[in-house]
MIDOSE-1310 file (N, C-alpha, C; in nm, 2 decimals, decimal comma, always signed):
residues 164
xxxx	-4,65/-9,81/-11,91/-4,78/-9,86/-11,89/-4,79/-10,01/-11,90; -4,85/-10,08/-11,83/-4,84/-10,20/-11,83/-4,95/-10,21/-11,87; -4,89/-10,36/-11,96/-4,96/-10,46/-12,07/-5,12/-10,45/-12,00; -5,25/-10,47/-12,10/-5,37/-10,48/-12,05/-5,42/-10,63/-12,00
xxxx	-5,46/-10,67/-11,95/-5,55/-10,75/-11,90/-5,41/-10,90/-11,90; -5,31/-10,92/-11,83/-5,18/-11,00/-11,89/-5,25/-11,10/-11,73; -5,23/-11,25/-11,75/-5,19/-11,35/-11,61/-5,05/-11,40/-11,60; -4,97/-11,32/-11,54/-4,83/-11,34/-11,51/-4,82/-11,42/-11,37
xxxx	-4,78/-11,54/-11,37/-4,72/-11,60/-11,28/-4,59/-11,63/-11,28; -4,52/-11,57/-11,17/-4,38/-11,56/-11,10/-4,32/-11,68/-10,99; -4,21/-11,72/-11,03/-4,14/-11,82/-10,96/-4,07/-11,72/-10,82; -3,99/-11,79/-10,72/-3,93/-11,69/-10,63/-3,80/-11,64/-10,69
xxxx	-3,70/-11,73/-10,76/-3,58/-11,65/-10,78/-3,59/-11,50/-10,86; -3,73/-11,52/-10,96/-3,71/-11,35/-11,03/-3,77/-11,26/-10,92; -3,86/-11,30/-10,81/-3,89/-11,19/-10,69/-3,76/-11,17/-10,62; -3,65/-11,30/-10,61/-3,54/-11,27/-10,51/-3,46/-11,17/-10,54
xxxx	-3,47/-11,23/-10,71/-3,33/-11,14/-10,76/-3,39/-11,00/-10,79; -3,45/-10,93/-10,85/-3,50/-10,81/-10,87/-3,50/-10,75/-10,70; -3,61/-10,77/-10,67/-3,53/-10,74/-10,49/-3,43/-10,67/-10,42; -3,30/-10,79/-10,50/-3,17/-10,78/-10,45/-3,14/-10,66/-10,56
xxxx	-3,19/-10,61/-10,63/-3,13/-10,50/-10,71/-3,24/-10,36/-10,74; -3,34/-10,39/-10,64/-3,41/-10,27/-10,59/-3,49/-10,28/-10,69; -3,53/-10,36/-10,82/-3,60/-10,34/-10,93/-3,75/-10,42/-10,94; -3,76/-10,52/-10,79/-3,91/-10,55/-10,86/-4,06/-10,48/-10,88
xxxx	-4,04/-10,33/-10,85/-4,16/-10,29/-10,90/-4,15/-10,29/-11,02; -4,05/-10,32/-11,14/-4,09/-10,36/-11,27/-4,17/-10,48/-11,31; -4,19/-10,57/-11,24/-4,28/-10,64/-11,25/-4,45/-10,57/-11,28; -4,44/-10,51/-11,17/-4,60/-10,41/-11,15/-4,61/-10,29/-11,28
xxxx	-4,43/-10,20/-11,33/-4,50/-10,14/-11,40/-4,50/-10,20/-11,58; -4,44/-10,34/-11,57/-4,50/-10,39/-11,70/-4,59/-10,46/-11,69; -4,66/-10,55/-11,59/-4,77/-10,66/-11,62/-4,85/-10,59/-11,54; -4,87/-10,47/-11,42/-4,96/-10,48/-11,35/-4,97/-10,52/-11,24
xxxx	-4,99/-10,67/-11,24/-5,03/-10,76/-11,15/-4,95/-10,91/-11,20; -4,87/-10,96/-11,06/-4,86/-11,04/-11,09/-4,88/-11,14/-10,99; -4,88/-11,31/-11,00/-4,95/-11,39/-10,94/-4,81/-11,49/-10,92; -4,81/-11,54/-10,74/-4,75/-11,69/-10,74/-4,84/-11,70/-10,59
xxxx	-4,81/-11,85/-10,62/-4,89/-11,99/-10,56/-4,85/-11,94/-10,42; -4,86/-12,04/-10,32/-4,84/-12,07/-10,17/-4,67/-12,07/-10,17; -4,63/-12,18/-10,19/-4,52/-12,21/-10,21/-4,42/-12,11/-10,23; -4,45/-12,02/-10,31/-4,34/-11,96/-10,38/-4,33/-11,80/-10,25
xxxx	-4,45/-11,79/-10,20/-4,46/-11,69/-10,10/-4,35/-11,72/-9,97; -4,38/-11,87/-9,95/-4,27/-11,93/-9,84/-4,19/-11,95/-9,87; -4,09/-11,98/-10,00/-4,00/-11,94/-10,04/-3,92/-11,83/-10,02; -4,00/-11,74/-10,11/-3,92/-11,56/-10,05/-3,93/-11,53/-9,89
xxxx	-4,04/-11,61/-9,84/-4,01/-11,55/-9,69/-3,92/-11,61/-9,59; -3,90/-11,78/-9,68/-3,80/-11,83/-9,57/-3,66/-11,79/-9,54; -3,65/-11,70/-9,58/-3,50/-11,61/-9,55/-3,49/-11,54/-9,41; -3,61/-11,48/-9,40/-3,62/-11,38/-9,26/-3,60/-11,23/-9,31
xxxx	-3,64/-11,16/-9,22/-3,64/-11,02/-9,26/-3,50/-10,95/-9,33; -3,40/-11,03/-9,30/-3,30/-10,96/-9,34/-3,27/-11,00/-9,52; -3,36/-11,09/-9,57/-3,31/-11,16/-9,68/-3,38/-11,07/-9,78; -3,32/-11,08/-9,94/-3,41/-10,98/-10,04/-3,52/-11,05/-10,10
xxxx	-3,63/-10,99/-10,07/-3,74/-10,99/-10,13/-3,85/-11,01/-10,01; -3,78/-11,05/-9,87/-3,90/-11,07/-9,76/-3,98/-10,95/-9,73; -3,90/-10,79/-9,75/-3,97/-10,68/-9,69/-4,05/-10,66/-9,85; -4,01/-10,71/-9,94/-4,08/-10,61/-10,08/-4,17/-10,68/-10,08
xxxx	-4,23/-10,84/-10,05/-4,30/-10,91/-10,08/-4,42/-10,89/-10,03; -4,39/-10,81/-9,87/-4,48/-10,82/-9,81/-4,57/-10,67/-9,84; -4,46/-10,61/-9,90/-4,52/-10,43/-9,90/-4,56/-10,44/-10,06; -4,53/-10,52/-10,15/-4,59/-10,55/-10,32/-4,73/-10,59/-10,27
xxxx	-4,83/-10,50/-10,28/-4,98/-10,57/-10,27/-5,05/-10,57/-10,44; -4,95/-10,59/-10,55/-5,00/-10,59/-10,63/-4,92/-10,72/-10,70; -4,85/-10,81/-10,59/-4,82/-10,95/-10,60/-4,91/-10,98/-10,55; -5,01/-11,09/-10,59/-5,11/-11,12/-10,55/-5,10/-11,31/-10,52
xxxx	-5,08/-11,35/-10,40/-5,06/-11,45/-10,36/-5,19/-11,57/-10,40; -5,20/-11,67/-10,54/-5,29/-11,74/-10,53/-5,33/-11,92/-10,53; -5,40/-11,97/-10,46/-5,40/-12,11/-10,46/-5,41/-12,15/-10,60; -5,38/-12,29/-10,58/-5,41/-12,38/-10,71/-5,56/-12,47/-10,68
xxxx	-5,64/-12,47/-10,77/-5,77/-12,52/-10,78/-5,73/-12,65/-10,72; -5,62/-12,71/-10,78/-5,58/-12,87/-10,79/-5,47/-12,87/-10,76; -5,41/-12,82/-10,63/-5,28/-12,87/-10,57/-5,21/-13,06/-10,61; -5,30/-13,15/-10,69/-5,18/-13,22/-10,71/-5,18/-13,22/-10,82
xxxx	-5,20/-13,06/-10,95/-5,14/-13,10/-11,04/-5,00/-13,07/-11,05; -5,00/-12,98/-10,94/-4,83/-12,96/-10,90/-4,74/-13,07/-10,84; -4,81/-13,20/-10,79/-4,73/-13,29/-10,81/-4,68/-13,39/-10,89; -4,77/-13,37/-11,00/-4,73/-13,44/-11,15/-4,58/-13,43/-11,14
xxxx	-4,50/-13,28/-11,09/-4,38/-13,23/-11,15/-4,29/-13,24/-11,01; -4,30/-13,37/-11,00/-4,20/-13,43/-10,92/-4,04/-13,42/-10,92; -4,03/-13,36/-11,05/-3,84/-13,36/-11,01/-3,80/-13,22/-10,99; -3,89/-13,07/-11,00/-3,90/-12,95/-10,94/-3,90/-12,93/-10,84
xxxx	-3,91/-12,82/-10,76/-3,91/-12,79/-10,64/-4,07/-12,72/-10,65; -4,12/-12,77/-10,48/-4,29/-12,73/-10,47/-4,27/-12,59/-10,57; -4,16/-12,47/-10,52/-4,24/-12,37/-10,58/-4,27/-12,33/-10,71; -4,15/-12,42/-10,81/-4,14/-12,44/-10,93/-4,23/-12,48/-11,01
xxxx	-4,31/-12,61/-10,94/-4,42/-12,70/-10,98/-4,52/-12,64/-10,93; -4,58/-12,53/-10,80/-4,67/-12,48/-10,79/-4,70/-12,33/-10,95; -4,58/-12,28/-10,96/-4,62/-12,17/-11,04/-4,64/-12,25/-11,18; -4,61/-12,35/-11,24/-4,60/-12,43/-11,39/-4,76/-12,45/-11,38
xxxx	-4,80/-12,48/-11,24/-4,98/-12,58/-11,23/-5,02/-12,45/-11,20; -5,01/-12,39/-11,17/-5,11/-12,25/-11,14/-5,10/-12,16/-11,30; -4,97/-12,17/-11,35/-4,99/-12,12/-11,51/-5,10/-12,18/-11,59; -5,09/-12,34/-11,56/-5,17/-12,40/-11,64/-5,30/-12,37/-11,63
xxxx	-5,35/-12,41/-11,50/-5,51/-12,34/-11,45/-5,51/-12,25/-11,47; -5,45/-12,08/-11,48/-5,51/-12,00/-11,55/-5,48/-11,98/-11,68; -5,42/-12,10/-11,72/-5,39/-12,02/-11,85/-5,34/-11,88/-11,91; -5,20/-11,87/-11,79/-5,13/-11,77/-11,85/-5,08/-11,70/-11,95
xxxx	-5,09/-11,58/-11,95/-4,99/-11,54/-12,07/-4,86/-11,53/-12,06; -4,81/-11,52/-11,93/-4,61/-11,55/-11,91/-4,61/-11,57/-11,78; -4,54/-11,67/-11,75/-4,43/-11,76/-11,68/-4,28/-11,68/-11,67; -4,28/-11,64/-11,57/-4,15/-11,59/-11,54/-4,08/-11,68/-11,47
xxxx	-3,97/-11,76/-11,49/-3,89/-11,85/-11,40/-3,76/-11,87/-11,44; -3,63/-11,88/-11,35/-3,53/-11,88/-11,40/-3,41/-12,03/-11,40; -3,49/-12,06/-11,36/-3,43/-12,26/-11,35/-3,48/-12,33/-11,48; -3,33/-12,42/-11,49/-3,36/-12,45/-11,63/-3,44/-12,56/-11,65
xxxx	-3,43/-12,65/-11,52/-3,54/-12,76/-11,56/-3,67/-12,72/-11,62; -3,73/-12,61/-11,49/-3,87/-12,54/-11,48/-3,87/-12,44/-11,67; -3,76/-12,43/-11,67/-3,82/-12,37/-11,82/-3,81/-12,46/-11,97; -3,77/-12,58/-11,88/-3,78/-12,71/-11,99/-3,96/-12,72/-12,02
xxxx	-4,03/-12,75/-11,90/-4,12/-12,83/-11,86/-4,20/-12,69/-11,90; -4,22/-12,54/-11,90/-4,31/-12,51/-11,92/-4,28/-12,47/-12,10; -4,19/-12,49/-12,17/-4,16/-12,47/-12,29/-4,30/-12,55/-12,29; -4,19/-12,70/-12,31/-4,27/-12,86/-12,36/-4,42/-12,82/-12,38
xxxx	-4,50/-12,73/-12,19/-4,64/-12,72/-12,13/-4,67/-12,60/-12,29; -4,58/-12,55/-12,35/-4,62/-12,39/-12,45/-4,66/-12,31/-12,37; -4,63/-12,24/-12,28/-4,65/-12,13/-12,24/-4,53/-12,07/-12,25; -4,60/-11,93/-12,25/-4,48/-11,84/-12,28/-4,38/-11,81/-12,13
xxxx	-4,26/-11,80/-12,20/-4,16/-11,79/-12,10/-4,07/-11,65/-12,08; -4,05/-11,60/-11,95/-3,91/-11,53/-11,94/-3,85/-11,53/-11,84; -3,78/-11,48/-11,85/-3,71/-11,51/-11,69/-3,59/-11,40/-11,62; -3,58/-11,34/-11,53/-3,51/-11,22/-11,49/-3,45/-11,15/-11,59
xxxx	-3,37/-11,20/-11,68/-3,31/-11,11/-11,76/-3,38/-11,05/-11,84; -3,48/-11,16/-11,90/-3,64/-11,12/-12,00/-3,70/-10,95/-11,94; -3,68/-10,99/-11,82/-3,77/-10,86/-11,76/-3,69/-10,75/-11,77; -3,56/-10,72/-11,72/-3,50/-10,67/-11,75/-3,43/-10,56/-11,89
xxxx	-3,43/-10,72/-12,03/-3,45/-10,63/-12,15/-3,58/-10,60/-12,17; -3,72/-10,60/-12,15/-3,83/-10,57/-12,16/-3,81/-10,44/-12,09; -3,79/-10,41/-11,96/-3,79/-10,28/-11,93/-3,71/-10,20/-11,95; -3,62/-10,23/-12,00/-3,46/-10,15/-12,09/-3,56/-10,09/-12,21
xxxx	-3,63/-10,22/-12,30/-3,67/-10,13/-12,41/-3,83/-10,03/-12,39; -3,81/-10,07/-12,31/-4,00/-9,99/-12,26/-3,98/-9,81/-12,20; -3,79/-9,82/-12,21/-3,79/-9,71/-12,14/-3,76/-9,68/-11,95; -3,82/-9,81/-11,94/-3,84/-9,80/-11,77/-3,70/-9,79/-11,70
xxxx	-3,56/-9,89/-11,73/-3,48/-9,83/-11,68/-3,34/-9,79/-11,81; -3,28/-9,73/-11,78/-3,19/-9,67/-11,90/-3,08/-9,83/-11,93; -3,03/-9,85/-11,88/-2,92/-9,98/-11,89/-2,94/-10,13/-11,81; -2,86/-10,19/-11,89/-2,91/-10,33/-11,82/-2,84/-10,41/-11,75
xxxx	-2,70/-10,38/-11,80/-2,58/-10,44/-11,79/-2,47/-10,46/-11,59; -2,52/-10,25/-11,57/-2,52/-10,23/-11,41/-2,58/-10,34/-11,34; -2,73/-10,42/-11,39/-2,79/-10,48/-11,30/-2,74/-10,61/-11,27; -2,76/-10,66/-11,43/-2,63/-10,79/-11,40/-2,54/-10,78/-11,31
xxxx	-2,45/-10,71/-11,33/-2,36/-10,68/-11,25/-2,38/-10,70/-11,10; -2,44/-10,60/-11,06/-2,52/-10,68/-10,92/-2,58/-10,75/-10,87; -2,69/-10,86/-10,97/-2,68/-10,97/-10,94/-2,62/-11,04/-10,91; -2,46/-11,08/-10,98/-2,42/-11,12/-11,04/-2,33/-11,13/-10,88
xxxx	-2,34/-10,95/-10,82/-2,19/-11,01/-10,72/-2,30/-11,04/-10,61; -2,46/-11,02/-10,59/-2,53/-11,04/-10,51/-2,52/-11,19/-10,48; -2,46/-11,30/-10,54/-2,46/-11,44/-10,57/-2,56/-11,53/-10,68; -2,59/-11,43/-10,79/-2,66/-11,53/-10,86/-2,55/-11,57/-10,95
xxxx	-2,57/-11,69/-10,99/-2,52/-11,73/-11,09/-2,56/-11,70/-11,23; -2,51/-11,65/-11,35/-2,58/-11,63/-11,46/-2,49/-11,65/-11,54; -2,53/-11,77/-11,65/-2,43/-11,79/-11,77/-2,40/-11,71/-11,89; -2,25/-11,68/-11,89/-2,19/-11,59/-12,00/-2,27/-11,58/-12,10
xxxx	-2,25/-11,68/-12,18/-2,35/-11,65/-12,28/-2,50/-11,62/-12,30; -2,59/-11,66/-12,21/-2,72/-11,58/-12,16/-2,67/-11,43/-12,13; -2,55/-11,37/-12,05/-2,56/-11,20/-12,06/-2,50/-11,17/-12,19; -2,45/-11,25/-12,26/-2,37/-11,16/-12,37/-2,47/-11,18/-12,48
xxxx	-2,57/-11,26/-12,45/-2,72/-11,24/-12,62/-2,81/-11,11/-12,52; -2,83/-11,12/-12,43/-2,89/-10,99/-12,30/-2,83/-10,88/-12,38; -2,72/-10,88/-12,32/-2,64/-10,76/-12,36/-2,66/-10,68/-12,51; -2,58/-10,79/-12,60/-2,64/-10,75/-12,73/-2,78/-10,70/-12,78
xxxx	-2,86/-10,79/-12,71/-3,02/-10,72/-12,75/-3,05/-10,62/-12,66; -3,00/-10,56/-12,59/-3,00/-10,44/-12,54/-2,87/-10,32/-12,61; -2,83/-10,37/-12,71/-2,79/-10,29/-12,75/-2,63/-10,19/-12,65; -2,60/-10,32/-12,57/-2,46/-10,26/-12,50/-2,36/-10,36/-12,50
């Protein structure tokens, strides 16, 4: 059952990568609903049909694609990328309760901002312990040969707190 009344705003890499491993309707069954900017929409689609996350993105109607009041407070964050800086200034305007993003700059700058953070793997042990999927370690794994890069020691504290 997902969390009640939650404002989750999503960067593209955790729409890409979940995607690529068949899992982003966990997004929907722990938060519900979740929100990214303009940017981050042309992000996941500039791949083309054949890329992961362009057919889920479009068939997720419970991703809910939203502007920023003040498109330049996303350019305050000049050394991100639009979609990075669109989801940080759209957290900020609603005053999110989690920031999903998996770049490390972008999780510098929303720490600093105090908002709460997670990022692919986050979701992952979250849905491991919620029950939603049994193991966590398979998915890595596929990420992993899908071409993400993910540092050892980020899967091996994963790992551990998932208890494999």
């Amino acid at each position: 059952m997902p969390e009640p009344s939650q404002t989750v705003v999503v960067n593209a890499t955790p729409v890409i990568a979940l995607a690529l491993i068949n899992q982003l309707d966990l997004l929907r069954r722990l938060y519900g609903e979740a929100l990214i900017p303009p940017a981050v929409r042309a992000e996941v689609l500039a791949g083309g049909p054949g890329s992961p996350g362009f057919v889920e993105l479009q068939r997720a109607e419970w991703i809910r694609v939203t502007d920023l009041q003040d498109p330049r407070r996303a350019d305050l964050l000049s050394d991100l990328d639009r979609g990075e800086a669109e989801v940080i200034a759209l957290a900020q305007e609603l005053n999110a309760t989690l920031v999903i993003v998996d770049e490390r700059l972008a999780r510098r700058h929303v720490r600093r901002l105090g908002l709460k953070l997670t990022g692919t793997l986050g979701v992952l042990l979250k849905a491991k312990e919620r029950g939603l999927i049994p193991v966590v370690k398979p998915l890595i794994d596929r990420l992993q040969r899908g071409g993400f890069r993910l540092d050892d020691f980020v899967i091996a504290e994963v790992l551990q707190l998932a208890c494999e």
